[in-house]
C-alpha positions as CSV (number, residue, x, y, z in Angstrom):
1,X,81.9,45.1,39.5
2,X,79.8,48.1,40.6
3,X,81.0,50.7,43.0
4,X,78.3,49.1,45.7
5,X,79.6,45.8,45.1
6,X,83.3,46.8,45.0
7,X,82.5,48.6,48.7
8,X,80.9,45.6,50.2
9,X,84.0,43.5,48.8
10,X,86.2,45.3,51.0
11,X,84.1,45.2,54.2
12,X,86.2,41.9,55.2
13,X,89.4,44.6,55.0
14,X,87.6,47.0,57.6
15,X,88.4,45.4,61.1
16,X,86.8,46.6,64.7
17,X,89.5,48.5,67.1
18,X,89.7,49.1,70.3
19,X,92.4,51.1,72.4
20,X,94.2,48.5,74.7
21,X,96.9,50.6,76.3
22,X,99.1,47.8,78.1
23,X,99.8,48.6,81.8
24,X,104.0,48.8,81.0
25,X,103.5,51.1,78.3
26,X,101.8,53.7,80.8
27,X,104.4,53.0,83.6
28,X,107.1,53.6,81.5
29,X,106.0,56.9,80.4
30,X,105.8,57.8,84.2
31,X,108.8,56.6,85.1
32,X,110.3,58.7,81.7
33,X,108.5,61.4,83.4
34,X,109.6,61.3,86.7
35,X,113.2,61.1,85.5
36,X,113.0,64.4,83.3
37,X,116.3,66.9,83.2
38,X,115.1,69.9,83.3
39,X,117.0,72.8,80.8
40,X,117.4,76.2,82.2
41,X,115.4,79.8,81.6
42,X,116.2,83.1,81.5
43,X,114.0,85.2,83.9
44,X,111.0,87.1,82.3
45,X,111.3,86.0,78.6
46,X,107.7,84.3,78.7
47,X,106.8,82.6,75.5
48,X,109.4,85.1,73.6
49,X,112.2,81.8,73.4
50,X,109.5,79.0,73.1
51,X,107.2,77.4,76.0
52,X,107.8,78.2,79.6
53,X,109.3,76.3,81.9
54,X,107.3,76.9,84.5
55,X,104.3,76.0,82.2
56,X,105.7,72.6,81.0
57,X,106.4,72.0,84.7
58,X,103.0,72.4,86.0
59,X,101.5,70.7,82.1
60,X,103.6,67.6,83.0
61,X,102.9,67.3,87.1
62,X,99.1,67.6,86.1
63,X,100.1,64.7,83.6
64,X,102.0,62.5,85.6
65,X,99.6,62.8,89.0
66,X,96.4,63.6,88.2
67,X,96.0,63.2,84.4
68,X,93.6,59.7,83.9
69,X,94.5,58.0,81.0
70,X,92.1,55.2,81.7
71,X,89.2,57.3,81.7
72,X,89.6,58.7,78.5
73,X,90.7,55.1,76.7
74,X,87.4,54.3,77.9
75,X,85.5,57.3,76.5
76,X,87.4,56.9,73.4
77,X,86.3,53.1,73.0
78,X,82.9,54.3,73.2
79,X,83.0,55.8,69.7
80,X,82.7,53.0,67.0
81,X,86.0,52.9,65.6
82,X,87.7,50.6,62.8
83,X,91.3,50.1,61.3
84,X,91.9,49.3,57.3
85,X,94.4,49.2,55.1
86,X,94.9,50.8,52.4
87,X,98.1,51.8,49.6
88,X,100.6,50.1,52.4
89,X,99.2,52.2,55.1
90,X,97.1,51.1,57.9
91,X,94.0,54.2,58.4
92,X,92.5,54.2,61.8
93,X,88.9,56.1,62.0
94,X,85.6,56.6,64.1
95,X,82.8,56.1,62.3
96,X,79.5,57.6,63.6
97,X,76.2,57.0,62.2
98,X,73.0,59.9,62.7
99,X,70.0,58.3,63.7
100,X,69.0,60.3,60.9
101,X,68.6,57.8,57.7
102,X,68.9,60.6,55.2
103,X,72.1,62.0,57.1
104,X,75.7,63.0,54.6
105,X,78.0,61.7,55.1
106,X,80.9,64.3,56.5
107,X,84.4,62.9,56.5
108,X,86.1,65.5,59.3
109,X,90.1,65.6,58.8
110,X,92.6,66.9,61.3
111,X,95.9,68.4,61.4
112,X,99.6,68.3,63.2
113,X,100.2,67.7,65.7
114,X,95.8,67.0,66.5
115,X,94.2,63.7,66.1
116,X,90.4,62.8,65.8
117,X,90.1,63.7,69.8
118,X,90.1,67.5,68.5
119,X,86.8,66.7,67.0
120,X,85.0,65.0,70.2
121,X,82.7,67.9,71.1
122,X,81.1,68.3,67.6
123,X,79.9,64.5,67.2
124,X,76.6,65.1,68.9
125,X,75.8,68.6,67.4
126,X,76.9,67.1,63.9
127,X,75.5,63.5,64.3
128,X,72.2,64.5,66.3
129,X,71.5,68.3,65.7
130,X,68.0,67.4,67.1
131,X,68.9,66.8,70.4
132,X,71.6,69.9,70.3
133,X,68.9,72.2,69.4
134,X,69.3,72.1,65.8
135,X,67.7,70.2,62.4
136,X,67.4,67.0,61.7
137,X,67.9,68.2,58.3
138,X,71.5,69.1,59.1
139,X,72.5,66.1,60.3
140,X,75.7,64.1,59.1
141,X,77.3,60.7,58.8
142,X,80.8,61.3,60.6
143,X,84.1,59.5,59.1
144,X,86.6,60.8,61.2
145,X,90.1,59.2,60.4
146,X,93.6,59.6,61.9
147,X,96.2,60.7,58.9
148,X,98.0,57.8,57.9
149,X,101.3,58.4,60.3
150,X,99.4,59.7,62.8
151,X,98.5,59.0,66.4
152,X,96.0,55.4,66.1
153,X,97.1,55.0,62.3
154,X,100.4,54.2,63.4
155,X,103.7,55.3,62.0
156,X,104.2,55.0,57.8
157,X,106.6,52.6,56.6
158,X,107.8,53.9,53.2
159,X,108.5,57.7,51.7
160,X,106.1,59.8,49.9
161,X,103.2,59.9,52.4
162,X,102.2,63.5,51.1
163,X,98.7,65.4,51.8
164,X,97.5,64.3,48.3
165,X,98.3,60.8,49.2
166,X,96.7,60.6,51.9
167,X,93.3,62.5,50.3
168,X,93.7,59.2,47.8
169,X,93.7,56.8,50.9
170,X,90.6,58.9,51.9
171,X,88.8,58.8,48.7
172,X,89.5,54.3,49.3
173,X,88.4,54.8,52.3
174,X,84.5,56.3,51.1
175,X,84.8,53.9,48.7
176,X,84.9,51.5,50.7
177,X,82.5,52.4,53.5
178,X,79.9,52.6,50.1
179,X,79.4,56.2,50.4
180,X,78.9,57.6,46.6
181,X,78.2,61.0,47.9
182,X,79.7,63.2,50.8
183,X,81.3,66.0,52.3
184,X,84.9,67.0,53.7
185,X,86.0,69.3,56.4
186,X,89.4,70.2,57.7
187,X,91.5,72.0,59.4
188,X,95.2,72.8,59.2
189,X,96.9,69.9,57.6
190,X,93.4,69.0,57.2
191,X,92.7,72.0,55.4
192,X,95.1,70.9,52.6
193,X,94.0,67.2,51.9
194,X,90.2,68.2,52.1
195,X,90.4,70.8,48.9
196,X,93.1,68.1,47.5
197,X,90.1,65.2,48.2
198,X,87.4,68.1,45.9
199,X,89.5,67.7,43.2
200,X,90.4,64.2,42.6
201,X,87.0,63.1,44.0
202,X,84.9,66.0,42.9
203,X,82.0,64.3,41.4
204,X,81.4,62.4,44.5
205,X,82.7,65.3,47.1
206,X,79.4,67.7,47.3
207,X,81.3,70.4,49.0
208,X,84.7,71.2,51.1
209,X,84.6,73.2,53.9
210,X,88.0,74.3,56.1
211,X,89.4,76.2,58.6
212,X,93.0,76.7,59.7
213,X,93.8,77.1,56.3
214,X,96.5,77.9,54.9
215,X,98.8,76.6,51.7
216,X,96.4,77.6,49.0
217,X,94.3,80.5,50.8
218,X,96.8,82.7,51.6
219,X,99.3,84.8,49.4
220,X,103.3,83.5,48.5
221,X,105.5,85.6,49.0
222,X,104.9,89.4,49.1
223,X,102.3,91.1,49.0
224,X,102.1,94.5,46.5
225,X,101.7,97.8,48.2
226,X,98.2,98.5,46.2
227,X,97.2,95.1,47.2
228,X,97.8,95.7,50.5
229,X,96.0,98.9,50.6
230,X,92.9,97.2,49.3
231,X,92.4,94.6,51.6
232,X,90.4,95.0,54.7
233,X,91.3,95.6,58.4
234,X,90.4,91.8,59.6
235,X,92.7,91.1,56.3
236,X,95.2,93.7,57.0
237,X,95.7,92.0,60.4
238,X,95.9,88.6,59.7
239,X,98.6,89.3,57.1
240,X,100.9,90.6,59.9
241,X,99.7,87.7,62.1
242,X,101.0,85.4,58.9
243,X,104.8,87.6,58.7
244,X,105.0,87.4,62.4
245,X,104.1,83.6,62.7
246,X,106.4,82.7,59.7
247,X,109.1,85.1,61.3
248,X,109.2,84.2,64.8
249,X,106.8,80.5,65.3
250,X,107.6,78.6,61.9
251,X,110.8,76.6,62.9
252,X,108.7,73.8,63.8
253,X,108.3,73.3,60.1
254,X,111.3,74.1,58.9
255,X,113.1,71.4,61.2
256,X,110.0,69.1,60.0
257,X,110.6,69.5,56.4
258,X,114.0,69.4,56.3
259,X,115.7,66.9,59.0
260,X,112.5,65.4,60.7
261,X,114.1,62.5,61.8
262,X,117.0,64.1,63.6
263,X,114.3,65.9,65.6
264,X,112.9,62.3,66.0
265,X,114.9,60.9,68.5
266,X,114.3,63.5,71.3
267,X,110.2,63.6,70.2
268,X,110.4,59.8,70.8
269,X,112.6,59.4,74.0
270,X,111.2,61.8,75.9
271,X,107.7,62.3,76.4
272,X,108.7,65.9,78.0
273,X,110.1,66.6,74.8
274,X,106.9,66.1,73.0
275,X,105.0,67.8,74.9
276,X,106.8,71.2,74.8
277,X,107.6,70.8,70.8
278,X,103.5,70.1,70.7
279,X,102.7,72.8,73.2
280,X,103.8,75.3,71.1
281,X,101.6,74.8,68.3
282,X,98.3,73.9,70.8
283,X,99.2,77.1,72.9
284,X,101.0,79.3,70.9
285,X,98.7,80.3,67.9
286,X,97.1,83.4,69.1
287,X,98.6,83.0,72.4
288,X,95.5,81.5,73.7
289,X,96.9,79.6,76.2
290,X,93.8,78.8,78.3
291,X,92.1,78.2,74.8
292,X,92.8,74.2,74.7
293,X,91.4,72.2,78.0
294,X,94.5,70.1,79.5
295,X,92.5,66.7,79.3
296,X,92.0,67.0,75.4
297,X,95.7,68.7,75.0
298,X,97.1,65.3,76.5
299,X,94.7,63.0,75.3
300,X,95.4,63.7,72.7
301,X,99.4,63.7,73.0
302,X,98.9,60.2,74.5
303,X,97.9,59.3,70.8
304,X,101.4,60.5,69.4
305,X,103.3,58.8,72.5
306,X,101.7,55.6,72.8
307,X,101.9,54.9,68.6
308,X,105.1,55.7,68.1
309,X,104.3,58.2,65.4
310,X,105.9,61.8,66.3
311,X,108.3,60.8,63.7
312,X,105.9,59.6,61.2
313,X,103.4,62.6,61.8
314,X,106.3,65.0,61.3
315,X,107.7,63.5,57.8
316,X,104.9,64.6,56.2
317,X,106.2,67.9,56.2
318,X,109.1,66.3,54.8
319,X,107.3,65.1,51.8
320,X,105.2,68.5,51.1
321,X,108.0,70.4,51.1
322,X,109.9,67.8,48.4
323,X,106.6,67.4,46.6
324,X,107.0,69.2,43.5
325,X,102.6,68.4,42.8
326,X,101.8,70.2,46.3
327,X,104.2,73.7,44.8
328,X,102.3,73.2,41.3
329,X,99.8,75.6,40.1
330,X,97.1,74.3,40.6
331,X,93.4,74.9,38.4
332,X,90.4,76.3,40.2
333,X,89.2,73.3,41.7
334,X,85.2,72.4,40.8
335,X,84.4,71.6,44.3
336,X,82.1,74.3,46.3
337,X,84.5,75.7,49.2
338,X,83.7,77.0,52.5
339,X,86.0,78.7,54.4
340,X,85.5,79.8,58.6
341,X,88.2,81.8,59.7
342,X,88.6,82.3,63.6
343,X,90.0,86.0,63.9
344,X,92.1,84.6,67.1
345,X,95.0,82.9,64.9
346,X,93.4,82.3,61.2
347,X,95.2,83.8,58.6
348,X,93.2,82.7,55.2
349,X,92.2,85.9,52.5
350,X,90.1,85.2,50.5
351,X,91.0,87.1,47.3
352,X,93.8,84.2,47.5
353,X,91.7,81.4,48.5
354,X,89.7,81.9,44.7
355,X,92.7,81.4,42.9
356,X,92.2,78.0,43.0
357,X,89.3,77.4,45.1
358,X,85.3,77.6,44.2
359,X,84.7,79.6,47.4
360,X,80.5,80.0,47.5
361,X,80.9,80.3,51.9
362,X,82.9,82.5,53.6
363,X,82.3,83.4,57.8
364,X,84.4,85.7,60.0
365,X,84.2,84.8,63.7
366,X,85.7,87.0,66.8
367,X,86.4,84.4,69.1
368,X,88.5,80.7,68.8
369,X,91.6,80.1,67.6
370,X,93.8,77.6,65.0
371,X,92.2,74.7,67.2
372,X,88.4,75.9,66.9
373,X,86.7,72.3,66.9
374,X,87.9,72.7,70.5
375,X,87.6,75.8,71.7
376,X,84.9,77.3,69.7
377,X,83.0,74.0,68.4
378,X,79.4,75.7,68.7
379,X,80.8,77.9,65.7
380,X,82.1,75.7,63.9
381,X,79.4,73.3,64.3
382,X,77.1,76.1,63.1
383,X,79.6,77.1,60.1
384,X,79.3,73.5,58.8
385,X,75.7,73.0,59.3
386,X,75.4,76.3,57.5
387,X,77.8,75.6,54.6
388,X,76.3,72.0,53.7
389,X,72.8,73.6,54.1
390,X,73.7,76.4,51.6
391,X,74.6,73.7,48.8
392,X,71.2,73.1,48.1
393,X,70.6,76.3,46.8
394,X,73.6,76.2,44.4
């Protein structure tokens, strides 16, 4: 059976979806909020011991009074979205056609604790650069799926759901859809299964681009003083951004890889709970706390809370950490690489990154943080069209 043939086979496994939030599930998150024990604070510490009180107060008031759920389930269902299964795992994902017939296809991947809502603002630009004041040239075919665990995917229900299993599930998932030839982006946990995706589907991936990146662009341990001294001042900085973050902001992951589902329990119970432990990654990287717009922030927490899947989304840090293929060396991948790095948070060098990436695109931008599709998307948008465009010269 050809490839074609094999796709259209498994059209009958793609199903429509559609969000249907019942009515009890939403009153008994406000009931769960209204009900919230609050922990003390010690008086001027800030964001020095974790997220503010007084900021989680006002974050869940806005949530419980004036936050419309219903408004964004329906702008949500507008988006054509579908639910599959594949390996064990059920893979929700928007799938958005250019009116463009000689579009790519772009598969965009996100991170923890995001969703596909952190991509909202870059489906015009990407799908219909013409009416965004760009080239129909540039225009994609978007595949935007949620990681299997995650938010509309729903939780996993068996061990060993690591990044490169879920860049397989991917790679089914093109398959599937019948595209032969497209292109990755992602960020943050994104930004590990896209470069994962280049390699085991290089000669149908034309090119990778990330940002947020991380495991595989950025150095292991310490660095060597005559290293040090040769990098550059943006590098110079974001290599004491990385030292603070992994000295004073990486518990999250330690708990996550080690006892995820003791943490669990309080993610699941308490919506309150969630949103502080998820606050601190939205707000905390670069300290850009007006950076992410409270209607996207809890839209997309909704995601987590009404699946089920803080538990699920957090194992997977479980499984990288026990993953003795995602600590392998690994060979310089044949995939061209594009890298955007967002001076607010980012922490990718890219002396690092070429170990064992093809890196043919590399941008530096002064404004928007770890979260860029959301608070910088113009710049991304542009980085992507810019990266994909590139590849014809290559």
């Amino acid at each position: 059976m050809s490839m074609l043939n094999s796709a259209a086979a498994h059209l009958n496994d793609i199903r429509p979806f559609r969000i249907e939030t019942p009515q009890s599930a939403l009153d008994d998150l406000n009931n769960r909020l209204a009900l919230t024990r609050w922990p003390d604070e010690l008086p001027g510490v800030g964001w020095n011991y974790g997220v503010p009180l007084d900021f989680v107060k006002e974050m869940t008031e806005y949530w419980k009074a004036s936050f419309d759920w219903r408004k964004q389930e329906q702008l949500l269902n507008e988006i054509p979205q579908y639910m599959t299964t594949i390996d064990g795992a059920d893979i929700h994902f928007f799938h958005i056609q250019s009116p463009e017939s000689n579009a790519l296809p772009l598969l965009l991947i996100h991170g923890w604790p995001g969703s596909p809502v952190e991509f909202l603002d870059l489906i015009g630009p990407l799908t219909d650069p013409a009416s965004y004041g760009g080239e129909a040239a540039d225009a994609f075919h978007l595949i935007i799926p949620s990681i299997p665990g995650f938010g509309l995917s729903g939780p996993t229900k068996e061990t060993g759901w690591t990044s490169g299993r879920a860049a397989q599930a991917f790679a089914e998932l093109m398959n599937r859809l019948g595209y032969e030839r497209y292109g990755v982006q992602g960020g943050d946990m994104g930004a590990m299964i896209a470069p994962e995706l280049g390699r085991i589907a290089a000669d149908r991936v034309v090119g990778v681009h990330v940002n947020a990146a991380t495991m595989g662009f950025i150095p292991m341990g310490q660095v060597e003083e005559e290293v040090f001294a040769s990098l550059t001042d943006a590098e110079k900085v974001r290599l004491g951004r990385l030292g603070q973050f992994m000295k004073e902001r990486f518990g999250f992951n330690a708990i996550q890889s080690t006892r995820p589902q003791t943490l669990a329990y309080g993610l699941h119970d308490s919506p309150v709970g969630l949103l502080a432990w998820t606050a601190e990654l939205f707000y905390g990287f670069g300290d850009a706390v007006e950076a992410v717009d409270r209607d996207r922030f809890l839209t997309n927490l909704m995601l987590y809370c009404l699946t089920g899947t803080a538990n699920s989304s957090a194992r997977m840090y479980y499984e990288g950490a026990h993953d003795p293929a995602a600590w392998a060396p690994k060979d310089p991948s044949p995939t061209p690489v594009g890298v955007a790095v967002f001076q607010l948070s980012d922490v990718a060098i890219r002396r690092y990154a070429e170990f064992s990436n093809r890196i043919v695109h590399w941008s530096e931008f002064d404004r928007g943080t770890h979260f860029a599709s959301i608070d910088a998307p113009d710049l991304l948008t542009g980085d992507i069209r810019q990266f994909f465009r590139g590849l014809n010269a290559l």
